[in-house]
PDB file with SEQRES, HELIX, SHEET and CRYST1 records, atoms N, CA, C and O in Angstrom:
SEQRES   1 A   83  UNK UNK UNK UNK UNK UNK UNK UNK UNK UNK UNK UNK UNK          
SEQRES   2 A   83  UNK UNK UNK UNK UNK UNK UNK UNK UNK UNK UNK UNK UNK          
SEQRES   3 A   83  UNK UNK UNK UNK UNK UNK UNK UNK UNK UNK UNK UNK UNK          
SEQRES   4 A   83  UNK UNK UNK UNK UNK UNK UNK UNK UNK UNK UNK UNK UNK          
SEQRES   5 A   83  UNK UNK UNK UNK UNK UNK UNK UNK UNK UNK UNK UNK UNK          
SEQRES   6 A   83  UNK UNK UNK UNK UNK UNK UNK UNK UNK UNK UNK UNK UNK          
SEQRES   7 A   83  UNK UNK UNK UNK UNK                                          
HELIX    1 AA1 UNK A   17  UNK A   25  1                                   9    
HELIX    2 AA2 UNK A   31  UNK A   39  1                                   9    
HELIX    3 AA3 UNK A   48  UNK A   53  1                                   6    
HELIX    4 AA4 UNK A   73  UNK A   82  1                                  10    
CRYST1    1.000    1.000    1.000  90.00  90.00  90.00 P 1           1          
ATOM      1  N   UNK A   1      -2.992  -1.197  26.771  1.00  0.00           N  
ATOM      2  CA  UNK A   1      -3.393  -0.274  25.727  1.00  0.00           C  
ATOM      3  C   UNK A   1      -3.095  -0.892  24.359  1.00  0.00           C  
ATOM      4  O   UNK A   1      -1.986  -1.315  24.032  1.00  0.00           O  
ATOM      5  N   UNK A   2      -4.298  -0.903  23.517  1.00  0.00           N  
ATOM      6  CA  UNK A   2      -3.845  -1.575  22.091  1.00  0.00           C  
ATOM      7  C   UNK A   2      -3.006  -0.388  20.968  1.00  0.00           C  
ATOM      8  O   UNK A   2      -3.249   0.815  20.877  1.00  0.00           O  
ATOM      9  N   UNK A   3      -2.036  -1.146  20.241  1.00  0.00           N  
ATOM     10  CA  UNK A   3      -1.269   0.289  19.530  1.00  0.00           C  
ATOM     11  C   UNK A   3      -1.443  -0.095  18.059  1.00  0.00           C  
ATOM     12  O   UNK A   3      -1.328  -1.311  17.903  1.00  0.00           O  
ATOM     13  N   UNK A   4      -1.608   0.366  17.297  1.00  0.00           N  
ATOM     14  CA  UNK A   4      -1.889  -0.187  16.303  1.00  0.00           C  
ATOM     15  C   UNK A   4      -0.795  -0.871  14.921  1.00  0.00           C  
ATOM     16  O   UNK A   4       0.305  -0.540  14.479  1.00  0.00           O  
ATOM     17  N   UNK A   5      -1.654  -1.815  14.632  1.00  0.00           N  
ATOM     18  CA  UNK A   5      -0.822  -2.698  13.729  1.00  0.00           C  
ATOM     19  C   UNK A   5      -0.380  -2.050  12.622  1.00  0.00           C  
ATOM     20  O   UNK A   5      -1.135  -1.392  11.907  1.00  0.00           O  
ATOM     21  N   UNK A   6       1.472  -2.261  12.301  1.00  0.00           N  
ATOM     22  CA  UNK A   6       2.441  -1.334  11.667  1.00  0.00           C  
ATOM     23  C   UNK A   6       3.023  -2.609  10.921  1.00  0.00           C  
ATOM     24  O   UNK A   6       4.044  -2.381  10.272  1.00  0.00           O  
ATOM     25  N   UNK A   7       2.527  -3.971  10.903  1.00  0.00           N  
ATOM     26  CA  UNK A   7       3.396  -5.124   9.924  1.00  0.00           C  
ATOM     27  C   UNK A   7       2.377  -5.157   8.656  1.00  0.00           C  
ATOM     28  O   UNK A   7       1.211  -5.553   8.640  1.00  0.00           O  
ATOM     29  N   UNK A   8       3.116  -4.653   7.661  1.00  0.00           N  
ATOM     30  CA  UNK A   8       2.227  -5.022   6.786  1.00  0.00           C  
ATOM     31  C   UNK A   8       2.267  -6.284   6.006  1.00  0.00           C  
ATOM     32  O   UNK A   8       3.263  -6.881   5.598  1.00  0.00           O  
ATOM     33  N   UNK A   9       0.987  -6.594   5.865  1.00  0.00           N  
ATOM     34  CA  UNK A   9       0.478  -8.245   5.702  1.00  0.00           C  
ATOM     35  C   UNK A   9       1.237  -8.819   4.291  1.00  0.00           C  
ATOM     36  O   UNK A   9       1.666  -7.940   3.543  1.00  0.00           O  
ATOM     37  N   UNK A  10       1.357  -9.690   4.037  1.00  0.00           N  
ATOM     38  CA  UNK A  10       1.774 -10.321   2.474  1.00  0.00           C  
ATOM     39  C   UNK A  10       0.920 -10.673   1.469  1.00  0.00           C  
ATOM     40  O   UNK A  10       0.666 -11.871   1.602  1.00  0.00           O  
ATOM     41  N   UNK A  11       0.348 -10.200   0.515  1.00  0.00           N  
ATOM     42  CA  UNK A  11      -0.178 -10.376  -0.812  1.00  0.00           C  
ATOM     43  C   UNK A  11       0.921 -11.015  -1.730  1.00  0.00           C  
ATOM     44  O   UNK A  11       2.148 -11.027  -1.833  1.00  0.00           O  
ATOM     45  N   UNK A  12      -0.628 -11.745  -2.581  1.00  0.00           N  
ATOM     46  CA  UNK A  12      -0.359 -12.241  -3.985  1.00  0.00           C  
ATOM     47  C   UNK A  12       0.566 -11.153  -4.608  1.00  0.00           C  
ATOM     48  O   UNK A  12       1.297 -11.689  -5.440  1.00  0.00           O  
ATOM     49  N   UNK A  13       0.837  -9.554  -4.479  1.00  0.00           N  
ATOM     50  CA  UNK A  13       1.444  -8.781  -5.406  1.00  0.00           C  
ATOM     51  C   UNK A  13       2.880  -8.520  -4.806  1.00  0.00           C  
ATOM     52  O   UNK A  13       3.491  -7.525  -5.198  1.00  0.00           O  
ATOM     53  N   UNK A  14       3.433  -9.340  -3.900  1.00  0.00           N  
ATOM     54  CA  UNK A  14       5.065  -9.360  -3.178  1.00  0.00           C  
ATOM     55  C   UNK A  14       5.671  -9.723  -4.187  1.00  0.00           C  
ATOM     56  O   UNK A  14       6.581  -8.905  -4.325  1.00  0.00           O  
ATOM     57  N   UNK A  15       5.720 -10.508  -5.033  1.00  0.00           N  
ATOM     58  CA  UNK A  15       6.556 -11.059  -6.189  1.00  0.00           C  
ATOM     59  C   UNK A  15       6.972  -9.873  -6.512  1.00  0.00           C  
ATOM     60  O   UNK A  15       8.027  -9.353  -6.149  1.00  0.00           O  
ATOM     61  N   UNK A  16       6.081  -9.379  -7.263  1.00  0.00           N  
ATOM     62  CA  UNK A  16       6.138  -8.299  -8.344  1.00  0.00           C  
ATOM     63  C   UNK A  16       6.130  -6.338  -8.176  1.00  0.00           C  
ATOM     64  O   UNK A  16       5.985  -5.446  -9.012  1.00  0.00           O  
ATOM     65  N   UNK A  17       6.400  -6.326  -6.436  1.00  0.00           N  
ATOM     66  CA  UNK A  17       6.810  -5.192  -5.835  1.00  0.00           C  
ATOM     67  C   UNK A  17       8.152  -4.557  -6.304  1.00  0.00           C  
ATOM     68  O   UNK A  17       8.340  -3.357  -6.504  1.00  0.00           O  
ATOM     69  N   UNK A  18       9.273  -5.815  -6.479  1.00  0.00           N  
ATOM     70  CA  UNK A  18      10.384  -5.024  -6.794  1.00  0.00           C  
ATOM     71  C   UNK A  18      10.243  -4.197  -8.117  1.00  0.00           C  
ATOM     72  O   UNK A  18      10.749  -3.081  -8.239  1.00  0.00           O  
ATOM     73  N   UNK A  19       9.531  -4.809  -9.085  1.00  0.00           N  
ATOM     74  CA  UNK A  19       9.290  -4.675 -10.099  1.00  0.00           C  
ATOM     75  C   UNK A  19       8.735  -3.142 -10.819  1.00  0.00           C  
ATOM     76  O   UNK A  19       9.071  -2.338 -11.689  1.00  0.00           O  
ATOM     77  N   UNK A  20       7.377  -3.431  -9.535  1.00  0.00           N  
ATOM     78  CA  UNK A  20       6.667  -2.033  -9.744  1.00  0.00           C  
ATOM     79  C   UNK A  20       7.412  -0.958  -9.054  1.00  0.00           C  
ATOM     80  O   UNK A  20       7.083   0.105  -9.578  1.00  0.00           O  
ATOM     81  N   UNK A  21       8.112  -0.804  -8.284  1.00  0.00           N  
ATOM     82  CA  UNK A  21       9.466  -0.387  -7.732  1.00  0.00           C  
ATOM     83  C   UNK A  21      10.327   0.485  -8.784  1.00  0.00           C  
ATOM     84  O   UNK A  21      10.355   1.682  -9.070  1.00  0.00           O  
ATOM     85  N   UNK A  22      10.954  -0.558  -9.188  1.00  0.00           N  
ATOM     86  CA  UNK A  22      11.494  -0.204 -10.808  1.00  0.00           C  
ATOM     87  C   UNK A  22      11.257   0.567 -11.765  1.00  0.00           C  
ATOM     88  O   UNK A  22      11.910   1.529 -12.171  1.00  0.00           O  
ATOM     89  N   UNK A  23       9.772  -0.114 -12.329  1.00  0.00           N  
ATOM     90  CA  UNK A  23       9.505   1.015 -13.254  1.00  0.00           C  
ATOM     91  C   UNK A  23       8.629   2.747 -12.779  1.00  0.00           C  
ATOM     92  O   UNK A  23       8.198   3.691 -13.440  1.00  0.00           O  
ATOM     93  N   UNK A  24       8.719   2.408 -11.252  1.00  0.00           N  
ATOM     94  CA  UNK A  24       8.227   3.448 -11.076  1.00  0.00           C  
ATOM     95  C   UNK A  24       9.160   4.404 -11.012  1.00  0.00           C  
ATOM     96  O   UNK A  24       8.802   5.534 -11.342  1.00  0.00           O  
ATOM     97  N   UNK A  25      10.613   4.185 -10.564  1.00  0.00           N  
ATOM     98  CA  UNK A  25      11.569   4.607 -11.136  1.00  0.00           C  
ATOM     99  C   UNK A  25      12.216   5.553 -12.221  1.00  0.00           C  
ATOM    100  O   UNK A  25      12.664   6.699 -12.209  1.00  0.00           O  
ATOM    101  N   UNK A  26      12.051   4.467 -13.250  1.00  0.00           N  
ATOM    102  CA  UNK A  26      11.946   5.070 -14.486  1.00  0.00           C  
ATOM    103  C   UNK A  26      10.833   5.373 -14.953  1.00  0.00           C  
ATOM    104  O   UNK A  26      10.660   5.160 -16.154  1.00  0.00           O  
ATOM    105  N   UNK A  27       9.807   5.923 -14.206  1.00  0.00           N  
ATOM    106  CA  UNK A  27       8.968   7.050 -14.316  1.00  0.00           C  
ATOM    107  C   UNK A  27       7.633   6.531 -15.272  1.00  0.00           C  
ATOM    108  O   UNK A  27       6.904   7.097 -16.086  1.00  0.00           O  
ATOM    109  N   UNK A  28       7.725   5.113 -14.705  1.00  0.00           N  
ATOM    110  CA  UNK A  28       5.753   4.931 -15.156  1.00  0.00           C  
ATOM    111  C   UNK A  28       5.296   4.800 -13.940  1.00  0.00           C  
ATOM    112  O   UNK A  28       5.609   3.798 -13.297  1.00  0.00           O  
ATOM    113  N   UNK A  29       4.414   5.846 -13.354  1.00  0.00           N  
ATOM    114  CA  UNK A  29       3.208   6.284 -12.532  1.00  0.00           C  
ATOM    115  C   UNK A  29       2.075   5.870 -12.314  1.00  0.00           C  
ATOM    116  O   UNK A  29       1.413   6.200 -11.330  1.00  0.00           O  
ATOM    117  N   UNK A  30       1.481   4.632 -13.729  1.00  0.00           N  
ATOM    118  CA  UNK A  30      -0.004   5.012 -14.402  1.00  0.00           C  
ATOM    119  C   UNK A  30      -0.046   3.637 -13.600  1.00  0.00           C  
ATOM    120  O   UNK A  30       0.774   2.774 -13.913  1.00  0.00           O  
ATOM    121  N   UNK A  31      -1.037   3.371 -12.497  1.00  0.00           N  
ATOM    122  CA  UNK A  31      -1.232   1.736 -12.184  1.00  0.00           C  
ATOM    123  C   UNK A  31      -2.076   0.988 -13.059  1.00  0.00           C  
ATOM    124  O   UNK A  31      -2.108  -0.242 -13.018  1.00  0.00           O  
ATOM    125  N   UNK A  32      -3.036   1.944 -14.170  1.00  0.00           N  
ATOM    126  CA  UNK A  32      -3.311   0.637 -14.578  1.00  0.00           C  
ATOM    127  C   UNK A  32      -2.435   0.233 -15.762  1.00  0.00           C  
ATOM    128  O   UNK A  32      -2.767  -0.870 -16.195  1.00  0.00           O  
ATOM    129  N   UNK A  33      -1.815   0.574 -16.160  1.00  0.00           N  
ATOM    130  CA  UNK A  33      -0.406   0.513 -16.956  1.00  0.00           C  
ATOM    131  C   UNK A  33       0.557  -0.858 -16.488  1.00  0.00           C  
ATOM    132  O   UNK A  33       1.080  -1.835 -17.023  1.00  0.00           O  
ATOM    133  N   UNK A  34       0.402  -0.162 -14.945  1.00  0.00           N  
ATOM    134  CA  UNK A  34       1.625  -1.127 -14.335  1.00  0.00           C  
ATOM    135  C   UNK A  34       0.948  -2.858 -14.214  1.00  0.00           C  
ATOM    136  O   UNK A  34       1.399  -3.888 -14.715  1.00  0.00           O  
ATOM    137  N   UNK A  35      -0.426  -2.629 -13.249  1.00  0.00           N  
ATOM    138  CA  UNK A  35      -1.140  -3.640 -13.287  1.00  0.00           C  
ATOM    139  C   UNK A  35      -1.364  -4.866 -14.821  1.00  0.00           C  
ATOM    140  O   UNK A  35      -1.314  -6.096 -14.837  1.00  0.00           O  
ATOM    141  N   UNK A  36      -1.556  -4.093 -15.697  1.00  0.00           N  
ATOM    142  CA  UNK A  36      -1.135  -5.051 -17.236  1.00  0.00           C  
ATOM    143  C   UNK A  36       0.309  -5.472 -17.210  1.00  0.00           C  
ATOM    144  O   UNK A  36       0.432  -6.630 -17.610  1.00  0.00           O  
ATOM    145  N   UNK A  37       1.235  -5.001 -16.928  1.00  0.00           N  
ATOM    146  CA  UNK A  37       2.991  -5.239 -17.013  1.00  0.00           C  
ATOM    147  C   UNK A  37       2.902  -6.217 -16.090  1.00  0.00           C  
ATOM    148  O   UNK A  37       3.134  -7.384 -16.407  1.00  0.00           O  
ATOM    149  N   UNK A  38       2.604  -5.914 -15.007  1.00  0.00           N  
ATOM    150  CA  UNK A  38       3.047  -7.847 -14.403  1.00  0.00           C  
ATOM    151  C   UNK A  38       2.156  -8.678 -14.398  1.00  0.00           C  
ATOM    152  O   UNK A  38       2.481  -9.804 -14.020  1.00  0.00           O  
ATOM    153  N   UNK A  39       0.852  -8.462 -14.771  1.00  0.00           N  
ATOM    154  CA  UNK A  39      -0.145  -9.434 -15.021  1.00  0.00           C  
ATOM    155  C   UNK A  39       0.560 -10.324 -16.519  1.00  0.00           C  
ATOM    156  O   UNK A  39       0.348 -11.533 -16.618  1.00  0.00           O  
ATOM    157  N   UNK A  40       1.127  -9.814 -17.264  1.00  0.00           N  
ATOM    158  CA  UNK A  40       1.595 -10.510 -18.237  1.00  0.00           C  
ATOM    159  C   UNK A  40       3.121 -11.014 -17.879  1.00  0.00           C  
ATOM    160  O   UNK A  40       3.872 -11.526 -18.709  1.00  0.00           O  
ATOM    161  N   UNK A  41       3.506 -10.736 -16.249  1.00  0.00           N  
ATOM    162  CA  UNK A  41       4.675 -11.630 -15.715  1.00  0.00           C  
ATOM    163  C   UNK A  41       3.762 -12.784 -14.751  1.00  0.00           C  
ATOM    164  O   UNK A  41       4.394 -13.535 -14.007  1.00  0.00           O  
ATOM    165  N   UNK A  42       2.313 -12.864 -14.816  1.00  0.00           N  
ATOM    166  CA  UNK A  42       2.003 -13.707 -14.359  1.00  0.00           C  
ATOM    167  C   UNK A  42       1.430 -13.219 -13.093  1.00  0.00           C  
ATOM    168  O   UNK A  42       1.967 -13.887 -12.209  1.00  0.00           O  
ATOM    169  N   UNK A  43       0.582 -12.359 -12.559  1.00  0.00           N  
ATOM    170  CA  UNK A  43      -0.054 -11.816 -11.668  1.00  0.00           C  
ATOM    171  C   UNK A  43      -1.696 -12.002 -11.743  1.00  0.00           C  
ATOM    172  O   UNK A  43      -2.268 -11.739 -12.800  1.00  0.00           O  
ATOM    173  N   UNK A  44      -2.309 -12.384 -10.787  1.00  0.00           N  
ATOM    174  CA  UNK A  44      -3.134 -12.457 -11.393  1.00  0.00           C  
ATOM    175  C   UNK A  44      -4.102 -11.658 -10.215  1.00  0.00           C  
ATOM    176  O   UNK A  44      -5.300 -11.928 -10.306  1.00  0.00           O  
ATOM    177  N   UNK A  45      -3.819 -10.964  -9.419  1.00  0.00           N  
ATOM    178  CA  UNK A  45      -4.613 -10.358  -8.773  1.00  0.00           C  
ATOM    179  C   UNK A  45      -5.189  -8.990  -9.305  1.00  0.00           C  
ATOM    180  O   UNK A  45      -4.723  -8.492 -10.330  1.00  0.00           O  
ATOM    181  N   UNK A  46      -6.081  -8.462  -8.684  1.00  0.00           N  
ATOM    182  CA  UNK A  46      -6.873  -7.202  -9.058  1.00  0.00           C  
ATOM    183  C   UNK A  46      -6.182  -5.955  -9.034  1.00  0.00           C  
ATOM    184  O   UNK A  46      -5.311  -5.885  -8.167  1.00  0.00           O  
ATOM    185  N   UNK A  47      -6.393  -4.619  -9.999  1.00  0.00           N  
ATOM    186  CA  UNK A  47      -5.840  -3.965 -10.331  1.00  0.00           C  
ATOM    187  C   UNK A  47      -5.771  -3.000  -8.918  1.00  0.00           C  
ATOM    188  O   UNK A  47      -4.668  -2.543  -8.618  1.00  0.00           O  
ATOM    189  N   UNK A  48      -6.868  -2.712  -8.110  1.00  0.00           N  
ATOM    190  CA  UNK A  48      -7.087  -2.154  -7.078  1.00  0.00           C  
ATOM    191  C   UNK A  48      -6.096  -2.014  -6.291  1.00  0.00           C  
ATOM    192  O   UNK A  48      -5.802  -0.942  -5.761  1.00  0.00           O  
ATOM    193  N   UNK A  49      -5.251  -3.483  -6.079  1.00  0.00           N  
ATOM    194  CA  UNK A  49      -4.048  -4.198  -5.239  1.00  0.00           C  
ATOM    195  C   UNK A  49      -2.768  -3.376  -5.975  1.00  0.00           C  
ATOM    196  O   UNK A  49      -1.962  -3.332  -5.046  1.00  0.00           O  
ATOM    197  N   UNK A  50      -2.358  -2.942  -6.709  1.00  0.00           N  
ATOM    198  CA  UNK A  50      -1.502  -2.698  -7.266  1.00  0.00           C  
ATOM    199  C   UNK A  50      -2.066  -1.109  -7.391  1.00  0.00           C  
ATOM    200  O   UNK A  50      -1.190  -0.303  -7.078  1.00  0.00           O  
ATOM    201  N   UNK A  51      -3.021  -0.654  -7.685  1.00  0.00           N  
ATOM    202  CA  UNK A  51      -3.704   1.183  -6.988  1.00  0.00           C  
ATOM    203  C   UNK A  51      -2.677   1.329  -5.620  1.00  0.00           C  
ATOM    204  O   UNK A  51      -1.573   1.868  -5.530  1.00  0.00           O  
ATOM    205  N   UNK A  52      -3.524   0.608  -4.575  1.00  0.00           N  
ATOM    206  CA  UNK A  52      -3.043   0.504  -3.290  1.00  0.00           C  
ATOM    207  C   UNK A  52      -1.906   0.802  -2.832  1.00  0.00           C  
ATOM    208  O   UNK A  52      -1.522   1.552  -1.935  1.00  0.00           O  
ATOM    209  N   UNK A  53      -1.202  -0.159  -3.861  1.00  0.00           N  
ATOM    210  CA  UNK A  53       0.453  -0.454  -3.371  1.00  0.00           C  
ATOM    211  C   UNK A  53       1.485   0.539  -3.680  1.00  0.00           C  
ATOM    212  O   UNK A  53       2.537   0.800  -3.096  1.00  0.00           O  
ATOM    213  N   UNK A  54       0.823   1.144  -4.965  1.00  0.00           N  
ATOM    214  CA  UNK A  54       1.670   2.187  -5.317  1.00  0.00           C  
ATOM    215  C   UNK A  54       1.476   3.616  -4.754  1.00  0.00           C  
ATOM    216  O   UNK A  54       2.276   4.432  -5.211  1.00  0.00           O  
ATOM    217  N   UNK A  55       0.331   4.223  -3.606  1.00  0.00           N  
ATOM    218  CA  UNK A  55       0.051   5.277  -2.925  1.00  0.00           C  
ATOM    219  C   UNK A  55       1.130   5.826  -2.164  1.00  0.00           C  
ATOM    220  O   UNK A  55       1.201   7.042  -1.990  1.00  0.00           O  
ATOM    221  N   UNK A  56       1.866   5.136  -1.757  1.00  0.00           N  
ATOM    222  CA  UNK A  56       2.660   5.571  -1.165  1.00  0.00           C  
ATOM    223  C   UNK A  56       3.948   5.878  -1.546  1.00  0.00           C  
ATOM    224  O   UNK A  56       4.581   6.365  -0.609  1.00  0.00           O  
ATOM    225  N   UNK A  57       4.709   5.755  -2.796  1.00  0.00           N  
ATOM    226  CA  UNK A  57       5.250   6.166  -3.682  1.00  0.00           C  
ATOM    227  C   UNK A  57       5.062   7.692  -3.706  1.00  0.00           C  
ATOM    228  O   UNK A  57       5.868   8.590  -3.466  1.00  0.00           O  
ATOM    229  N   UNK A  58       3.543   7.735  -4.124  1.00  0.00           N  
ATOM    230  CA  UNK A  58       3.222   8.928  -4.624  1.00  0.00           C  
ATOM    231  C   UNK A  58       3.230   9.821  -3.779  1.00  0.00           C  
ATOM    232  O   UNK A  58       3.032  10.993  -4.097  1.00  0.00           O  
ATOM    233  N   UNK A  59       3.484   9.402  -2.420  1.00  0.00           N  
ATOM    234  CA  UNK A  59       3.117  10.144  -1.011  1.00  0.00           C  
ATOM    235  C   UNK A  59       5.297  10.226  -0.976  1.00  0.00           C  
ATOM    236  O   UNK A  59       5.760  10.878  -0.041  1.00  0.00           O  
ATOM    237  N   UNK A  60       5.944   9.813  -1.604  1.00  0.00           N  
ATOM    238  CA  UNK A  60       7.358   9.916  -1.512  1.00  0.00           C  
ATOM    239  C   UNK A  60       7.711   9.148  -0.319  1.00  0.00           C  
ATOM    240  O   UNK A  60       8.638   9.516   0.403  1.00  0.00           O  
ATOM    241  N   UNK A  61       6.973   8.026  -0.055  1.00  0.00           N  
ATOM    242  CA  UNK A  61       7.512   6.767   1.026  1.00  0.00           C  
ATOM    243  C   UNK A  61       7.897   5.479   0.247  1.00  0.00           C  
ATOM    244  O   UNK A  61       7.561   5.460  -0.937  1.00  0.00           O  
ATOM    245  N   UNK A  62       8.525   4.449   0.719  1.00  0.00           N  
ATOM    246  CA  UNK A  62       8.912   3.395   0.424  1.00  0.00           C  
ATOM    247  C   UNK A  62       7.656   2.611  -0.009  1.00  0.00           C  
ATOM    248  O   UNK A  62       6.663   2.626   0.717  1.00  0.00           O  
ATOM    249  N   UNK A  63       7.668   2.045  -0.970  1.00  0.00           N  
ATOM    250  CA  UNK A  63       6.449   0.986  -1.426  1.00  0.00           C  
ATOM    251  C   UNK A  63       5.800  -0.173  -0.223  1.00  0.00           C  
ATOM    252  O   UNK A  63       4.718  -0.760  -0.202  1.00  0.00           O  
ATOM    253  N   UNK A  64       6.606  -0.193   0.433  1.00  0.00           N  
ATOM    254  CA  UNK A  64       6.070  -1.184   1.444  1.00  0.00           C  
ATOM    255  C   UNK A  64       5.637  -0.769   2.915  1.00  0.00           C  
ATOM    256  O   UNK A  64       5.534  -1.541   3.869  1.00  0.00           O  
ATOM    257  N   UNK A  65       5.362   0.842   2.915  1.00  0.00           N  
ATOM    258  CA  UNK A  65       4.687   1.402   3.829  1.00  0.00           C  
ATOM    259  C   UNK A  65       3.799   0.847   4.317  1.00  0.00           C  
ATOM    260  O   UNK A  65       2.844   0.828   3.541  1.00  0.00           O  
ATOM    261  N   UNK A  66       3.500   0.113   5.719  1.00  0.00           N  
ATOM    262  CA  UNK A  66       2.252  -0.190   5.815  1.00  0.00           C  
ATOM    263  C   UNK A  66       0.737   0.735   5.851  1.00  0.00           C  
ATOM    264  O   UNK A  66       0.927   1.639   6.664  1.00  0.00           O  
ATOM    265  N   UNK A  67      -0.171   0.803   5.483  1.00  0.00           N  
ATOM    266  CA  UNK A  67      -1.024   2.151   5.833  1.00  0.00           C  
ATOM    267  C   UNK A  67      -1.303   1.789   6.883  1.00  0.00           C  
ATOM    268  O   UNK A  67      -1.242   0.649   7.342  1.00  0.00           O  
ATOM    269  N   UNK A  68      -1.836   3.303   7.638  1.00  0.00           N  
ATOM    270  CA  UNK A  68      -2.126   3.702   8.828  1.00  0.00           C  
ATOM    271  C   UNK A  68      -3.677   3.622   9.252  1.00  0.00           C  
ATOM    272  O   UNK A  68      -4.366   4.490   8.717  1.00  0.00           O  
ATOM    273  N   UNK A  69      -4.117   3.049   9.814  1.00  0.00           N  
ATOM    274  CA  UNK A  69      -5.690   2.853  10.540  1.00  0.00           C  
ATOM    275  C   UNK A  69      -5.923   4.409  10.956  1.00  0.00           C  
ATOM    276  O   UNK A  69      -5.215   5.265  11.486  1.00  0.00           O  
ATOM    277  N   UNK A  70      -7.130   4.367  10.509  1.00  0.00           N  
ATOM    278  CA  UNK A  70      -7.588   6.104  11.312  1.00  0.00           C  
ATOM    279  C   UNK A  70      -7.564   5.210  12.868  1.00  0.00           C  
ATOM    280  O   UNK A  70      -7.405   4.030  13.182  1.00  0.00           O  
ATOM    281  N   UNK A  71      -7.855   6.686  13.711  1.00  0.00           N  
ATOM    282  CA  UNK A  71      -8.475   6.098  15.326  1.00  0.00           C  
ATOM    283  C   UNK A  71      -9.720   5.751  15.139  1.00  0.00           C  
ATOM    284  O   UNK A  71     -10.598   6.449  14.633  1.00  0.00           O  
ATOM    285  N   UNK A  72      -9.840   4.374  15.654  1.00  0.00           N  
ATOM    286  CA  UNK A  72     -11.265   3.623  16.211  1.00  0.00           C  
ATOM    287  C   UNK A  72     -12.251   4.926  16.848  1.00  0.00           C  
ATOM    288  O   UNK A  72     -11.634   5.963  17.090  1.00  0.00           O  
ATOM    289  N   UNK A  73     -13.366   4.918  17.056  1.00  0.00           N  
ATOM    290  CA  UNK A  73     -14.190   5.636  17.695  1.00  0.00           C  
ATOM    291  C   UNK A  73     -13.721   5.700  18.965  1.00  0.00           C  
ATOM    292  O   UNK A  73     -13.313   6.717  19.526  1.00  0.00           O  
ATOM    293  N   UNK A  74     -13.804   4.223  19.571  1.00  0.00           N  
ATOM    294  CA  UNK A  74     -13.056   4.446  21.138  1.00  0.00           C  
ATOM    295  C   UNK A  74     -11.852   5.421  21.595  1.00  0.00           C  
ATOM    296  O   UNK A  74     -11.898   6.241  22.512  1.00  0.00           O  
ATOM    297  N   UNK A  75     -10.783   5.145  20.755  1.00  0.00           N  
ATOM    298  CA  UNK A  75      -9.944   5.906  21.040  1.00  0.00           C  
ATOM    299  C   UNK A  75      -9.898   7.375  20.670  1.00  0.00           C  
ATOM    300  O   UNK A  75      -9.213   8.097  21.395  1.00  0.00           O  
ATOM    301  N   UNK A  76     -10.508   7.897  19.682  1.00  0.00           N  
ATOM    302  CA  UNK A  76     -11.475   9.360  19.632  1.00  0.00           C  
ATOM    303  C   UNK A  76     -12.219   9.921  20.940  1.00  0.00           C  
ATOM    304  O   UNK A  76     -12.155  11.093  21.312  1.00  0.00           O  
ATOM    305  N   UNK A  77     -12.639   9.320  21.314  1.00  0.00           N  
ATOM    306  CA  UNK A  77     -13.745   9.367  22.759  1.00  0.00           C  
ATOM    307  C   UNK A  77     -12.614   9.543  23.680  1.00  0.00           C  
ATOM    308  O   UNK A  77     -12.299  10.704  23.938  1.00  0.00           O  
ATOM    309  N   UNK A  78     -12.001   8.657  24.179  1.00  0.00           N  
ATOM    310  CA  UNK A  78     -10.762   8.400  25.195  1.00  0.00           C  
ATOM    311  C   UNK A  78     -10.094   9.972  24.952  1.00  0.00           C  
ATOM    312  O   UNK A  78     -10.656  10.891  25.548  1.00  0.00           O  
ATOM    313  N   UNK A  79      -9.232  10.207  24.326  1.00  0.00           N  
ATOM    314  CA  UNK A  79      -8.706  11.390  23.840  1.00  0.00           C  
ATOM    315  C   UNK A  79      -9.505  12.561  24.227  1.00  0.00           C  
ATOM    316  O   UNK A  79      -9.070  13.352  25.063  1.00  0.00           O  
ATOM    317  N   UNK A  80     -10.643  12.715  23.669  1.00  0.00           N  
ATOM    318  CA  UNK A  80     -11.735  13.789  24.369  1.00  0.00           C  
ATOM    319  C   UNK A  80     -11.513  14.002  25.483  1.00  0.00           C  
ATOM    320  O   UNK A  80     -10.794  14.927  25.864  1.00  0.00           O  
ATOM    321  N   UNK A  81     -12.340  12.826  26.548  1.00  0.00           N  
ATOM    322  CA  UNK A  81     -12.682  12.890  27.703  1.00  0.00           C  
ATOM    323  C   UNK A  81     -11.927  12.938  28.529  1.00  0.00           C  
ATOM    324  O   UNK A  81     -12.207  13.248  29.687  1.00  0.00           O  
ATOM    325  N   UNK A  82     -10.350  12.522  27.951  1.00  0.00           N  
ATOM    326  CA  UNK A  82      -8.925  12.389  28.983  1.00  0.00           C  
ATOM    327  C   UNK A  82      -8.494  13.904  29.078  1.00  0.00           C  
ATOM    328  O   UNK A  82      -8.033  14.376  30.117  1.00  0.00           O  
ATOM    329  N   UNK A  83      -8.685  14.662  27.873  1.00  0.00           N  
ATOM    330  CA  UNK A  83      -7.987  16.150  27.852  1.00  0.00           C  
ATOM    331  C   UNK A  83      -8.948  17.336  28.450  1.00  0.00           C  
ATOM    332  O   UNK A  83      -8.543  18.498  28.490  1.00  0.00           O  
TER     333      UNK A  83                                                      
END                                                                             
């Protein structure tokens, strides 16, 4: 049975997690705010990546939550037809 993948992968924006960490902390929220703050520590990835990263914050989990895959179709079906 496949279970689904819970390691979350490593990005260009690991440097600068503790960071956004931090000031989320002291209570800046705004990603595209944050996304300019470490792009000028030298980041150079897309603002989207740093959207992403900070969702789960906002959800009151640890920043390095991996997200969760919906169920595949298959396993939707399986579930049905098993119950």
């Amino acid at each position: 049975m496949h279970t689904p993948h819970t390691v979350r992968r490593s990005t260009s924006l690991d440097p600068y997690l503790d960071y956004v960490q931090q000031r989320w902390e002291e209570g800046e929220h705004t990603s595209t705010v944050l996304h300019q703050e470490i792009a000028t520590k030298g980041y150079l990835g897309h603002y989207q990546r740093v959207k992403m990263a900070i969702a789960p914050l906002r959800r009151g989990l640890p920043i390095n939550t991996p997200r969760e895959r919906p169920p595949s179709l298959r396993q939707v079906a399986r579930w049905i037809t098993t119950t």
